[in-house]
Steps between C-alpha positions, in 0.01 A plus 500: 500500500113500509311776582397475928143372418631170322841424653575135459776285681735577229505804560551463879816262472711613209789264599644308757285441813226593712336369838119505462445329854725482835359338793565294839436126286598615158643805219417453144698660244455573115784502263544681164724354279513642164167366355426225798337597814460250772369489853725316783395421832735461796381346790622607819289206709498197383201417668307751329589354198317201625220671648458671150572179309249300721208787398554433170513090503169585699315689258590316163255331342663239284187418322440839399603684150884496520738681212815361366653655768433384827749606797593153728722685775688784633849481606700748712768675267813336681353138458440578147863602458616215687315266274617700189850462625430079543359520126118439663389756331595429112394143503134460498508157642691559794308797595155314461649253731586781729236684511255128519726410827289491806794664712436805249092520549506842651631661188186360332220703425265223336409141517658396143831321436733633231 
């Protein structure tokens, strides 16, 4: 462990675990695993999602200076485990198609097409 001046998020989550943020609309939690450290976020209103997902679509500029990475949506957890479970999720095409569908616009969070 660091010294208390230059403690680093390593050093807070050794392993398993950890909620960072638990509120009325949403709880995010960060998980150690071995190496790997990732961030999920579990939506308890759906219509914060939205809200959230709107703000975004709302403020991209999509002629500005983009990186090879550009995120196209946000899913709850439990629809992105229902479309792993249908095999959305491993096939690019089918998730492009998805994700494109109008009936899925909320989950959108710019104006391109995948």
């Amino acid at each position: 462990m660091n010294d208390n001046n230059n403690l680093t998020v390593g050093d807070l989550v050794t392993k398993g675990t950890f909620c960072l943020y638990d509120g009325p609309d949403k709880a995010i939690w960060l998980t150690r695993d071995g190496d790997q450290m990732y961030q999920t976020v579990q939506w308890k209103n759906v219509q914060a999602l939205f809200d959230d997902n709107a703000e975004a679509a709302a403020s991209f500029n999509k002629h500005g200076d983009h990186g090879a990475l550009v995120k196209v949506a946000s899913v709850p957890v439990g629809l992105r485990n229902q479309w792993l479970n249908e095999g959305i999720t491993e096939d690019p095409k089918a998730l492009a198609l998805r994700l494109n569908d109008p009936d899925n616009a909320k989950f959108r969070v710019n104006s391109w097409r995948v």
